[in-house]
Biopython code that builds the backbone (N, CA, C, O; Angstrom):
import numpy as np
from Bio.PDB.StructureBuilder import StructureBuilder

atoms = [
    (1, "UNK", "N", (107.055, -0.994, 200.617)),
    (1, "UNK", "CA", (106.375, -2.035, 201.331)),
    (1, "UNK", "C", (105.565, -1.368, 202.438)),
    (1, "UNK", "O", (106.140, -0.609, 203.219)),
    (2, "UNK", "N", (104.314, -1.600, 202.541)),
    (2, "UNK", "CA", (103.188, -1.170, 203.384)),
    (2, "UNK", "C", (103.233, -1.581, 204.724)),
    (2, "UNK", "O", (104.353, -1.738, 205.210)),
    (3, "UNK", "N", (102.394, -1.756, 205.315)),
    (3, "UNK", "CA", (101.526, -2.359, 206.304)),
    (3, "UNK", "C", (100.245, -2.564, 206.813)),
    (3, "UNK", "O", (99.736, -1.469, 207.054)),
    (4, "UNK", "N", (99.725, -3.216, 207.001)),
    (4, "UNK", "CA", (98.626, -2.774, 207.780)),
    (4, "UNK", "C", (98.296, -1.979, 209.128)),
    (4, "UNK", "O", (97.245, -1.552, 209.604)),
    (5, "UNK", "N", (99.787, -1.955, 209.594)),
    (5, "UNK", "CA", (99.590, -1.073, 210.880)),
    (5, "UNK", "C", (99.523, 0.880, 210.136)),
    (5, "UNK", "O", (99.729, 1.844, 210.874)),
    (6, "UNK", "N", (99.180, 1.030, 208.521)),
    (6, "UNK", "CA", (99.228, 2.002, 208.357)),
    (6, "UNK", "C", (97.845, 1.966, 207.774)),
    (6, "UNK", "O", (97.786, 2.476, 206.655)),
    (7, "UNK", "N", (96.667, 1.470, 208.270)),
    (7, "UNK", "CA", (95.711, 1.376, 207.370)),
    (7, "UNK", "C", (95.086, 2.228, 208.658)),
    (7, "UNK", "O", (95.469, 1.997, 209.804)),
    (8, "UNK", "N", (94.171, 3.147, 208.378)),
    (8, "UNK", "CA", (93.167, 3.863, 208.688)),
    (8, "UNK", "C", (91.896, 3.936, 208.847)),
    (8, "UNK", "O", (91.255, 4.651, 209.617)),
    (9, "UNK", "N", (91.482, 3.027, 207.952)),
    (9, "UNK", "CA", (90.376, 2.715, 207.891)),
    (9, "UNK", "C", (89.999, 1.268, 208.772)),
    (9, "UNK", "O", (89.058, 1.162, 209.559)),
    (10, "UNK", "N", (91.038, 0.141, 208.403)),
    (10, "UNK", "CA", (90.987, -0.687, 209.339)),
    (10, "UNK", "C", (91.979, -0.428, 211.247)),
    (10, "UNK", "O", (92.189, -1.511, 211.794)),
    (11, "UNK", "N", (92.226, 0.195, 211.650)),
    (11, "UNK", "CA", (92.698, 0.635, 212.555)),
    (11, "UNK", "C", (92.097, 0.582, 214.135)),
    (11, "UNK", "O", (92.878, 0.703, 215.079)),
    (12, "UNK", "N", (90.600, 0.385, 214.354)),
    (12, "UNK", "CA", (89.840, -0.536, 215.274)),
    (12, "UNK", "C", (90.137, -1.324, 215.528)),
    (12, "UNK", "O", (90.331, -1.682, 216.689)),
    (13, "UNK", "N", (90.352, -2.127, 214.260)),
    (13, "UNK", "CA", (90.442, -4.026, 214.320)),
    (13, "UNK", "C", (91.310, -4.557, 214.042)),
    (13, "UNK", "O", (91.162, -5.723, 213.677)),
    (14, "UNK", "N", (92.918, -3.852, 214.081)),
    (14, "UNK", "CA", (93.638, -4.481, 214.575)),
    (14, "UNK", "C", (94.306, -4.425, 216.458)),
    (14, "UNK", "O", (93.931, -3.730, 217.402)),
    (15, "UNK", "N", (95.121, -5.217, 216.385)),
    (15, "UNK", "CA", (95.469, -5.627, 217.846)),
    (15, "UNK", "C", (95.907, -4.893, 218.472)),
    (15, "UNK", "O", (97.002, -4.554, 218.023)),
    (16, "UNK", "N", (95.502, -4.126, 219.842)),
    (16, "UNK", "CA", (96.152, -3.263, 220.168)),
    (16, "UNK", "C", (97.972, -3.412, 220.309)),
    (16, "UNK", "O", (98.368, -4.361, 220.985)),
    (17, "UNK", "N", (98.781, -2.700, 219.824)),
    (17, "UNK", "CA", (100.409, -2.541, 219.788)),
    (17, "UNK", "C", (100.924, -1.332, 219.371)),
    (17, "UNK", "O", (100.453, -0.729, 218.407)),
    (18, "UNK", "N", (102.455, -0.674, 220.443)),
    (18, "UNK", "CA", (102.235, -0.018, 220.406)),
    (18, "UNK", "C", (103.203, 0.281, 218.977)),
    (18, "UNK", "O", (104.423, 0.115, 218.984)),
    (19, "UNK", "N", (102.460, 0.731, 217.811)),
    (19, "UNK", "CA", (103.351, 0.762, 216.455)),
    (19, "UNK", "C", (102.717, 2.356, 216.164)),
    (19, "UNK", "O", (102.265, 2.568, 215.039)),
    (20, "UNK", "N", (102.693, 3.332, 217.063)),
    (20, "UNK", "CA", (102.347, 4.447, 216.238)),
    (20, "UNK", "C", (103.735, 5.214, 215.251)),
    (20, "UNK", "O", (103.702, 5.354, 214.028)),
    (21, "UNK", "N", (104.438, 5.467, 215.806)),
    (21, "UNK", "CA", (105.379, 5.829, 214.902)),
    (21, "UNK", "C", (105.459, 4.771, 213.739)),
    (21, "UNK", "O", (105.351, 5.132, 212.567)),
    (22, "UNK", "N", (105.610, 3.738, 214.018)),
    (22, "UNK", "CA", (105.382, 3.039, 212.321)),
    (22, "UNK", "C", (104.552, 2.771, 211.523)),
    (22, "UNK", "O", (104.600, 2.329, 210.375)),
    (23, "UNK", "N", (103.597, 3.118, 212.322)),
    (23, "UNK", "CA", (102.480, 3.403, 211.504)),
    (23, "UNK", "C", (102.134, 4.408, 210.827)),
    (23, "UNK", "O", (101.334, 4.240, 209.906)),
    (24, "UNK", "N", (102.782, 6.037, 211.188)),
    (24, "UNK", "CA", (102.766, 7.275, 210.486)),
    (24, "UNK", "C", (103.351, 6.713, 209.760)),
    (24, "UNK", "O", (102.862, 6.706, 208.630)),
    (25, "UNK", "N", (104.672, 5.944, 209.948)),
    (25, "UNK", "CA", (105.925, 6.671, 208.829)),
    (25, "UNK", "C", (105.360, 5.130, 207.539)),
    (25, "UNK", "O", (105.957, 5.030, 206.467)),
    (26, "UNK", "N", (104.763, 4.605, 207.730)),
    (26, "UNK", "CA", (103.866, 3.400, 206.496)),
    (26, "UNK", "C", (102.505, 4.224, 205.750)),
    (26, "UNK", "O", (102.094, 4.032, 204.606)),
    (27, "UNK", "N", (101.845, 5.388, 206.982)),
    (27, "UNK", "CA", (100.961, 5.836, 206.056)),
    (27, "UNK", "C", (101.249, 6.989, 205.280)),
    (27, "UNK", "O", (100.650, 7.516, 204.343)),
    (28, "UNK", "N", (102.359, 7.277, 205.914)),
    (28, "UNK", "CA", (103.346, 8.730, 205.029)),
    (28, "UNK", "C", (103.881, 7.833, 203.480)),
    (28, "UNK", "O", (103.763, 8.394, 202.391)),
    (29, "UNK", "N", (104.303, 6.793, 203.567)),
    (29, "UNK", "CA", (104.597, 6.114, 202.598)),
    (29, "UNK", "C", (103.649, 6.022, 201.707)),
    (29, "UNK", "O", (103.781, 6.514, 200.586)),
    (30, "UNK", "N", (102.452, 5.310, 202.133)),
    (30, "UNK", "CA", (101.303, 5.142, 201.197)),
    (30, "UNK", "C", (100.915, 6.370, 200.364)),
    (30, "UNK", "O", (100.670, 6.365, 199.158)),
    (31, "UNK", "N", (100.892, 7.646, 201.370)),
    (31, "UNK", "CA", (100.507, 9.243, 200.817)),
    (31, "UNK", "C", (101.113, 9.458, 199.658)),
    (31, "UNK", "O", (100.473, 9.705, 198.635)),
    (32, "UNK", "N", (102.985, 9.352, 199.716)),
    (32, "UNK", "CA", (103.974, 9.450, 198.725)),
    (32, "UNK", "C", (103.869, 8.767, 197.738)),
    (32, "UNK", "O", (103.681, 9.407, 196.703)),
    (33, "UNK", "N", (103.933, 7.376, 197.621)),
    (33, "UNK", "CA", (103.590, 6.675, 196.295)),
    (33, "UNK", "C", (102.159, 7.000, 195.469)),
    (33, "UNK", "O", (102.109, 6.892, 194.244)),
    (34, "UNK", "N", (101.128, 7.365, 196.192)),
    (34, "UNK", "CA", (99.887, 7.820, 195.404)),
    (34, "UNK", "C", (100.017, 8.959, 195.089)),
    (34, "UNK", "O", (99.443, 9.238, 194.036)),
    (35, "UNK", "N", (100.601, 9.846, 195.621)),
    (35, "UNK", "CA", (100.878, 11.334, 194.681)),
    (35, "UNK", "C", (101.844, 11.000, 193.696)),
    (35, "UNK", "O", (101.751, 11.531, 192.590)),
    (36, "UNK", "N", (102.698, 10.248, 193.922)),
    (36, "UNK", "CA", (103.630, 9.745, 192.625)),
    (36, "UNK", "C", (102.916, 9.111, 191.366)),
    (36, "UNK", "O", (103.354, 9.055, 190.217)),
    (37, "UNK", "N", (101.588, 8.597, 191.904)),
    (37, "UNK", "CA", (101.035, 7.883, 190.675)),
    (37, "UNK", "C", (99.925, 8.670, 189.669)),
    (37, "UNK", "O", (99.527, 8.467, 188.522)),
    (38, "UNK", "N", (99.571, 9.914, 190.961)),
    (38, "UNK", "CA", (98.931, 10.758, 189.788)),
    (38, "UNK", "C", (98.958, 11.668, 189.552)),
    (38, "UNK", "O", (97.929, 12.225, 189.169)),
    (39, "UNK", "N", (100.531, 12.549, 189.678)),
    (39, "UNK", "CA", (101.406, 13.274, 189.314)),
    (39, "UNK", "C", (102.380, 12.681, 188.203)),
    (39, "UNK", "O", (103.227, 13.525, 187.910)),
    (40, "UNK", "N", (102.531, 11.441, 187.463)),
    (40, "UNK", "CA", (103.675, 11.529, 186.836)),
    (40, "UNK", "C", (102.586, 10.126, 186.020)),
    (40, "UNK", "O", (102.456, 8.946, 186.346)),
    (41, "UNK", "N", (101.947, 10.951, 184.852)),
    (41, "UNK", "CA", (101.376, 9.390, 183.756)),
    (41, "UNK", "C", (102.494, 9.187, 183.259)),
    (41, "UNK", "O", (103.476, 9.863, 182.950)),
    (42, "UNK", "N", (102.046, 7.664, 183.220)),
    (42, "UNK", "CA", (102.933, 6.626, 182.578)),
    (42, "UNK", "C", (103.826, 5.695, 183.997)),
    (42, "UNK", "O", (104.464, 4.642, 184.010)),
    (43, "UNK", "N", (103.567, 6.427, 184.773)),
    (43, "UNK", "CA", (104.352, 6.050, 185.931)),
    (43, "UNK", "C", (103.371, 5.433, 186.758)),
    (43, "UNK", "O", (102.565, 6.064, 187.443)),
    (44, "UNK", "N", (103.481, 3.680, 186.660)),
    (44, "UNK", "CA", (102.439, 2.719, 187.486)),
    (44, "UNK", "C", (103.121, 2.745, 188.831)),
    (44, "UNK", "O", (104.078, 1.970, 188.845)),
    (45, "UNK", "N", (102.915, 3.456, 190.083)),
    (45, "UNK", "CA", (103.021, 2.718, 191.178)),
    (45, "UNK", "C", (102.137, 2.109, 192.325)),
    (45, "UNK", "O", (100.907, 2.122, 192.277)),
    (46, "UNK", "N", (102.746, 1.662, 193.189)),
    (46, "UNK", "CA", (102.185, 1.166, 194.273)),
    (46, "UNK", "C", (102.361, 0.671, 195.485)),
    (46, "UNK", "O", (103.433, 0.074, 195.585)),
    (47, "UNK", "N", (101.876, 0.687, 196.209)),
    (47, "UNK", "CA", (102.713, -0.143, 197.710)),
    (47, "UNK", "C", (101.991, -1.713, 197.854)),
    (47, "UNK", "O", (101.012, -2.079, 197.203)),
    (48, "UNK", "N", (102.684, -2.486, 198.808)),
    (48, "UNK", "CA", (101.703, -3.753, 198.693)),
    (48, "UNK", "C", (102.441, -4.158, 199.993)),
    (48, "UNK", "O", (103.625, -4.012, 200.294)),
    (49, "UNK", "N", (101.289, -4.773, 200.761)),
    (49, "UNK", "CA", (101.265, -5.235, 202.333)),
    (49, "UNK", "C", (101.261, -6.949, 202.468)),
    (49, "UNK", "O", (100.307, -7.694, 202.242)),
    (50, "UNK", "N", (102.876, -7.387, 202.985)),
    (50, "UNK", "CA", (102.682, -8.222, 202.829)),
    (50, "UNK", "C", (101.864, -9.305, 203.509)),
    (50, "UNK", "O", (101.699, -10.477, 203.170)),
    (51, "UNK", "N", (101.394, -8.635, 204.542)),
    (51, "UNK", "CA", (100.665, -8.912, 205.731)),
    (51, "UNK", "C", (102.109, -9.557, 206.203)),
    (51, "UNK", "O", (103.200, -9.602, 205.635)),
    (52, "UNK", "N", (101.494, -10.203, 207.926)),
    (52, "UNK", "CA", (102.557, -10.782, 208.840)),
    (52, "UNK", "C", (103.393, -11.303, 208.556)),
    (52, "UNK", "O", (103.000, -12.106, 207.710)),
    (53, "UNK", "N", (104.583, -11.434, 208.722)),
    (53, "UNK", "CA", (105.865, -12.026, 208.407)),
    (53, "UNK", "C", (106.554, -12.466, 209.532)),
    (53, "UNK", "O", (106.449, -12.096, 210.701)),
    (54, "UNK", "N", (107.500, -13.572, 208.865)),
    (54, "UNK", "CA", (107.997, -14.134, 210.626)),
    (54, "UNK", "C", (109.858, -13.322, 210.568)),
    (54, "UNK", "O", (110.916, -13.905, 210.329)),
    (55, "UNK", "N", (109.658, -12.059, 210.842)),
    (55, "UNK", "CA", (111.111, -11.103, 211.221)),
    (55, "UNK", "C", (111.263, -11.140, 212.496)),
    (55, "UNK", "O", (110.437, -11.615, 213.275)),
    (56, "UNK", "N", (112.049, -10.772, 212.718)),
    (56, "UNK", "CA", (112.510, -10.364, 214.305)),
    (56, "UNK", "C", (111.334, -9.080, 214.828)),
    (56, "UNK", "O", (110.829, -8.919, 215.939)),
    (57, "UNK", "N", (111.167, -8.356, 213.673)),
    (57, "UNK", "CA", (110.399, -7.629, 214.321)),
    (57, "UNK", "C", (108.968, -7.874, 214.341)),
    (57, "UNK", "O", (108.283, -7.262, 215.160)),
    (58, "UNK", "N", (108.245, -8.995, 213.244)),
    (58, "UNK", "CA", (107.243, -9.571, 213.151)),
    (58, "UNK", "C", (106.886, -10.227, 214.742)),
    (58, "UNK", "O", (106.063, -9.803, 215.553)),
    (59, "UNK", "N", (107.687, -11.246, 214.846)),
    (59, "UNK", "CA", (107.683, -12.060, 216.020)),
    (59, "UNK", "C", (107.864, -11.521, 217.408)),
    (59, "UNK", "O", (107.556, -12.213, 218.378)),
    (60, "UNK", "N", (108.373, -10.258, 217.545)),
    (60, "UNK", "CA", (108.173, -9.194, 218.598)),
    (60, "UNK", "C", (106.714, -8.519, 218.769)),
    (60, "UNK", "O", (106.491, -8.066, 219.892)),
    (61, "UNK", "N", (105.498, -8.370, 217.619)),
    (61, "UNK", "CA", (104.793, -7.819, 217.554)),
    (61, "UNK", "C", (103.944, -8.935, 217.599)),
    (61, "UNK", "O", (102.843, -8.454, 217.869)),
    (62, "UNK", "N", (103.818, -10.219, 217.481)),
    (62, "UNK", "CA", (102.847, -11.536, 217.630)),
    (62, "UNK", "C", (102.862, -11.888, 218.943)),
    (62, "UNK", "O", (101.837, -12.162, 219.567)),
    (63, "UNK", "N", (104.413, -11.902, 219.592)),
    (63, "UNK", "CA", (104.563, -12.114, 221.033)),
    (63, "UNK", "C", (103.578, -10.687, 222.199)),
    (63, "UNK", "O", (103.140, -10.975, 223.312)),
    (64, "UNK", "N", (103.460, -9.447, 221.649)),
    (64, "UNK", "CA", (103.238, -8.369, 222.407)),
    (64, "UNK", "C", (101.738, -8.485, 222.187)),
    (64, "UNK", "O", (101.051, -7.736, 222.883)),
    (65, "UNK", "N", (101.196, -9.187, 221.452)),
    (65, "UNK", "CA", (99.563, -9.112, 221.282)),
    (65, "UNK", "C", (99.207, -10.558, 221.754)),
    (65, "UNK", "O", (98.048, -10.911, 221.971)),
    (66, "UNK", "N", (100.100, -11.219, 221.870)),
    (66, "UNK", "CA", (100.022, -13.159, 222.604)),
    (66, "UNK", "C", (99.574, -13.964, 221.314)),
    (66, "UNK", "O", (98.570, -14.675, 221.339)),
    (67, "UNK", "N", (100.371, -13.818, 220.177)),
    (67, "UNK", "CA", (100.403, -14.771, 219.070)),
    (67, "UNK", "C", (101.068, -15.242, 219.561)),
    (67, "UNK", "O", (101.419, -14.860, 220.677)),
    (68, "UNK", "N", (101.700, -16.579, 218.818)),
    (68, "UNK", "CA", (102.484, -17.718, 218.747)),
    (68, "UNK", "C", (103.329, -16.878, 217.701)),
    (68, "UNK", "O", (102.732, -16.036, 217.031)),
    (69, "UNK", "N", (104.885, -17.096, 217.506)),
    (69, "UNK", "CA", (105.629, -16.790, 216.482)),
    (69, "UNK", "C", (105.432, -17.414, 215.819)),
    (69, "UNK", "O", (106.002, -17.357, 214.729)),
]
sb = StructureBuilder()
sb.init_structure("model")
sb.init_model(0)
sb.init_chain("A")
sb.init_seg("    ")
for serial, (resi, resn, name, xyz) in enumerate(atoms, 1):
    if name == "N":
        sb.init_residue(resn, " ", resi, " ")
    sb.init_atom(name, np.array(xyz, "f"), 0.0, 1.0, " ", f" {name:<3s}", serial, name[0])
structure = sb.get_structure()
């Protein structure tokens, strides 16, 4: 499971928070599953972002940028 706090390309435009460590360790993830997918045919993988979710830790990160939970 991804994130968008591991996207790179979009990384401007999201909200400033401070998620750097989880954000390496989501784009270290992304790195791993794509060398898995084209290192090993036959082997479909992928990651997928579910975007925002209402977790404890979701709702910690909506509150720190002034969302509503």
């Amino acid at each position: 499971m991804s994130s968008g706090a591991a996207s790179l390309n979009d990384m401007e435009h999201m909200p400033l928070m401070p998620v750097t460590a989880y954000g390496a360790s989501k784009a270290a993830l992304n790195y791993i599953v794509r060398k898995i997918h084209f290192e090993n045919q036959g082997v479909c993988s992928w990651v997928l972002s579910p975007g925002w979710v209402r977790t404890e830790m979701g709702n910690h990160g909506a509150e720190v940028v002034g969302m509503e939970r």
